[in-house]
C-alpha positions in Angstrom: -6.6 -15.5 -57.7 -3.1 -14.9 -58.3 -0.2 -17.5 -59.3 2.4 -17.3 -56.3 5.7 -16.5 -57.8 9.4 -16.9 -56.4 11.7 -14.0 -55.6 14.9 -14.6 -57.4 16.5 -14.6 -53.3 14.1 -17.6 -52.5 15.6 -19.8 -56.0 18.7 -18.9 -55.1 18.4 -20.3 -51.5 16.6 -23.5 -52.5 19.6 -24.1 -55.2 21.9 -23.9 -52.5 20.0 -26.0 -50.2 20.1 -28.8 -52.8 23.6 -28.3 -53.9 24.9 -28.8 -50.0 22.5 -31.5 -49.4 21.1 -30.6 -45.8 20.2 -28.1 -43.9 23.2 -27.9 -41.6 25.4 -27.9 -44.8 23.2 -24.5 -46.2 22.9 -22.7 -43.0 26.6 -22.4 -42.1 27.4 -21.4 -45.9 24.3 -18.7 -45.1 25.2 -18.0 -41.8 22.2 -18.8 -40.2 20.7 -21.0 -38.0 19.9 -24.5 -39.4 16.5 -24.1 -37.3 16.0 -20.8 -40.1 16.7 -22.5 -43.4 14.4 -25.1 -42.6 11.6 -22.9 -41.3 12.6 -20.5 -44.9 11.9 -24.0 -46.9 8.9 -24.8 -45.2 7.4 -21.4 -45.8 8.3 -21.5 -50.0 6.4 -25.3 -49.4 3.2 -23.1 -47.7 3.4 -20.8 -50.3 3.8 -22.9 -53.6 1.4 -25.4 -51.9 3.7 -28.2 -52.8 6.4 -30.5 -51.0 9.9 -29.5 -52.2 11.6 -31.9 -50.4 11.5 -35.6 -49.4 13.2 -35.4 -45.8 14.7 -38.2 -43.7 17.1 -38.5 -41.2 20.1 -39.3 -43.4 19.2 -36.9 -46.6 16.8 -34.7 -48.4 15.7 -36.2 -51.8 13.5 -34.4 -54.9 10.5 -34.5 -55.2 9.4 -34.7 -59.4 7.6 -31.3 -58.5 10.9 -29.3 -56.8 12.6 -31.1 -60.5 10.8 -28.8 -62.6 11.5 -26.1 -60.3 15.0 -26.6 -60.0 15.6 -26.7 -63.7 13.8 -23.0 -64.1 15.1 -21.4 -60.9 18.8 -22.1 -62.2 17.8 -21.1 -65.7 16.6 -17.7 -64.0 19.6 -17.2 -61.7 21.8 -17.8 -65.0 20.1 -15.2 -66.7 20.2 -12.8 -63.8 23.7 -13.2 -63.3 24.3 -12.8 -67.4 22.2 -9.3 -67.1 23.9 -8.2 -64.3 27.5 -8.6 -66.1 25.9 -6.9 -69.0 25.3 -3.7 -67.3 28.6 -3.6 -65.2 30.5 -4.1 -68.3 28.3 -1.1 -70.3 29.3 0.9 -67.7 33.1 -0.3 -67.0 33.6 -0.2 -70.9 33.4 2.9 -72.2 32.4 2.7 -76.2 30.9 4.9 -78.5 31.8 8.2 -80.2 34.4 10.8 -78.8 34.9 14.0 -80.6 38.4 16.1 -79.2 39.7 19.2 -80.3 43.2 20.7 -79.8 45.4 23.5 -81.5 47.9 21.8 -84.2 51.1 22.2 -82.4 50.0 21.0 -79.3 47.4 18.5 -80.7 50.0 16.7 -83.2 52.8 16.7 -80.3 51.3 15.7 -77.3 47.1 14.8 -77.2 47.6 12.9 -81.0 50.2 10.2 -78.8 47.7 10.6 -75.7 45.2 9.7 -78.0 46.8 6.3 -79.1 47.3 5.3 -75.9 43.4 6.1 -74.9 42.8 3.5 -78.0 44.6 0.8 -76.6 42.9 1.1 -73.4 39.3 1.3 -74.3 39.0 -0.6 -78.0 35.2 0.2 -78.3 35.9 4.3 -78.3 35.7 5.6 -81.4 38.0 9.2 -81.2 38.0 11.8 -83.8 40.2 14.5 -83.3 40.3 17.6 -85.1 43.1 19.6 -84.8 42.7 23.8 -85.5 44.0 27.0 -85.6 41.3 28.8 -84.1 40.0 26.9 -81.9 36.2 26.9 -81.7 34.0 28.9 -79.2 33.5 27.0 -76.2 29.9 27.1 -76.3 29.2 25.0 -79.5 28.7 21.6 -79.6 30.8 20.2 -82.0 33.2 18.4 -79.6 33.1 16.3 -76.1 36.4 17.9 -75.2 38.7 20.5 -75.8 41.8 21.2 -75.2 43.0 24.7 -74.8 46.0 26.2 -73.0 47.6 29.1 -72.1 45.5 32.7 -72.6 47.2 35.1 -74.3 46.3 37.8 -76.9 48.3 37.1 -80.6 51.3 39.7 -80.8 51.3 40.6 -77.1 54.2 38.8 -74.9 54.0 39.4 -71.2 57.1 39.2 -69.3 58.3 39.6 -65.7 61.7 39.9 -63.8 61.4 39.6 -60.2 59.0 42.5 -59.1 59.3 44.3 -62.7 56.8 43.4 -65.3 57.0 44.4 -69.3 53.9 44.0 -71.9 55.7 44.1 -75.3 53.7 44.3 -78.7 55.8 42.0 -80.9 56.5 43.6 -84.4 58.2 42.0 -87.9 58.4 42.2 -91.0 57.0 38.0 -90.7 53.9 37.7 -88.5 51.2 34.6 -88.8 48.7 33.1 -86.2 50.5 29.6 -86.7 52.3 28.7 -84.3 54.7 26.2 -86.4 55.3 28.2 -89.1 56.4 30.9 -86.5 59.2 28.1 -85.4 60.2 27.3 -88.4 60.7 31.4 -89.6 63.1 31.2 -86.7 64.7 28.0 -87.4 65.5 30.1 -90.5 66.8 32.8 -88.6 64.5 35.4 -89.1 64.4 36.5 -85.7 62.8 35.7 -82.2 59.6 33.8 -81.2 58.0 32.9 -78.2 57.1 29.1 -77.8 56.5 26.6 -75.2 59.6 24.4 -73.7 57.9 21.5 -74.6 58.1 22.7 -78.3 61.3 24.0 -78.9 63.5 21.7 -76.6 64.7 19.1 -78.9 65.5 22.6 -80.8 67.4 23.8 -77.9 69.4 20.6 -76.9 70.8 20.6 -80.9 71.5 24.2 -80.8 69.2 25.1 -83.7 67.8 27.3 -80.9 69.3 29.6 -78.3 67.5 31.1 -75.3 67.5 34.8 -74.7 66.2 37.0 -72.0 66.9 34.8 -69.6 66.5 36.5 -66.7 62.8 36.7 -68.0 59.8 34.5 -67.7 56.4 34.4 -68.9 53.4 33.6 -67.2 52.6 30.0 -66.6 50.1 28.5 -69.6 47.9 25.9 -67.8 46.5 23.1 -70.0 42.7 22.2 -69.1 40.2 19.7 -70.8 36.8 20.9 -71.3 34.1 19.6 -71.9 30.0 20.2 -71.4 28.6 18.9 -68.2 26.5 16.4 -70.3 29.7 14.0 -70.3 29.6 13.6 -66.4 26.5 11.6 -66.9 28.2 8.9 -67.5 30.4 7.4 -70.7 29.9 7.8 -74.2 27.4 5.1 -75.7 
């Protein structure tokens, strides 16, 4: 034969009931009628094959059975409630390991400050970033995100005028995949280079730099995150 057990919906009930102190008190907090919370009491007393409660017309007292009871049920509520906090803060408090990648011009002027504000918001992350020239293929799984922008082939500016469109293949005596050494080659005034407004404009506002071809524009270079579908199942743990 089985041990009859209480649903934690049932402790939770009779605590109440005890706390308010009738069954009047307990059904308006429940919304119910006080005809219900007396029929649900006298149906855990059927069950459990014990009296709970002593009734009378002026008050319920405790039985030395419902003592013992009481003193367990709240002890198991507690702990419910303590389990149930745990998991909504896992899952509202990201923590673990976060691996980003960005190029080194973009990476150490914009994600690297992005980055420190990301720490002061979530503490328990732990971010490396890794900041490279070439950026690694998509495909391997060395980072949780990546951030790439813009598309273009090295040496090859695309330009357009209204309806007119030029592809010009750049040629110098200087040339280099680095993006910040090609700035600083024409902070030294060795001849034009093609760079993002959000890199040059501090150079622009002191004069250092001076915009030509003004009446041309390049094509815009989106900025997108990446990163595998894995991380959509939830945070980093």
């Amino acid at each position: 034969m089985s041990t009859p057990t209480s649903a934690p919906s049932e402790m939770a009930f009779f605590s109440l009931l005890v706390r308010f102190g009738s069954f009047s008190n307990a059904a308006r907090e429940l919304d119910i009628t006080t005809r219900a919370a007396s029929k649900r009491l006298a149906q855990m007393e059927a069950r459990l094959g014990v009296q709970l409660l002593n009734r009378t017309t002026r008050r319920m007292g405790l039985t030395p059975e419902v003592e013992v009871y009481l003193e367990h049920a709240r002890r198991i509520l507690a702990d419910i409630g303590d389990m149930e906090r745990l998991v909504s803060n896992s899952v509202g408090a990201p923590k673990g390991l976060l691996r980003v990648n960005a190029t080194l011009g973009f990476g150490r002027s914009h994600i690297a400050s992005l980055i420190s504000d990301f720490a002061k918001l979530y503490p328990e992350v732990q971010v490396q970033l890794q900041l490279t020239v070439n950026p690694p293929p998509l495909t391997e799984d060395a980072f949780d995100i990546c951030i790439r922008q813009g598309d273009e082939a090295y040496g090859i500016w695309h330009l357009s005028s209204g309806q007119r469109t030029e592809t010009v293949k750049v040629r110098g005596t200087l040339s280099t995949n680095d993006g910040e050494t090609a700035l600083n080659w024409a902070l030294d005034g060795h001849g034009v280079v093609m760079r993002a407004e959000w890199d040059i404009a501090k150079y622009l506002d002191s004069g250092r730099l001076r915009q030509v071809l003004t009446n041309w524009q390049t094509p815009p270079a989106d900025i997108h995150a990446v990163y595998p579908q894995r991380l959509t199942r939830g945070p980093p743990n």
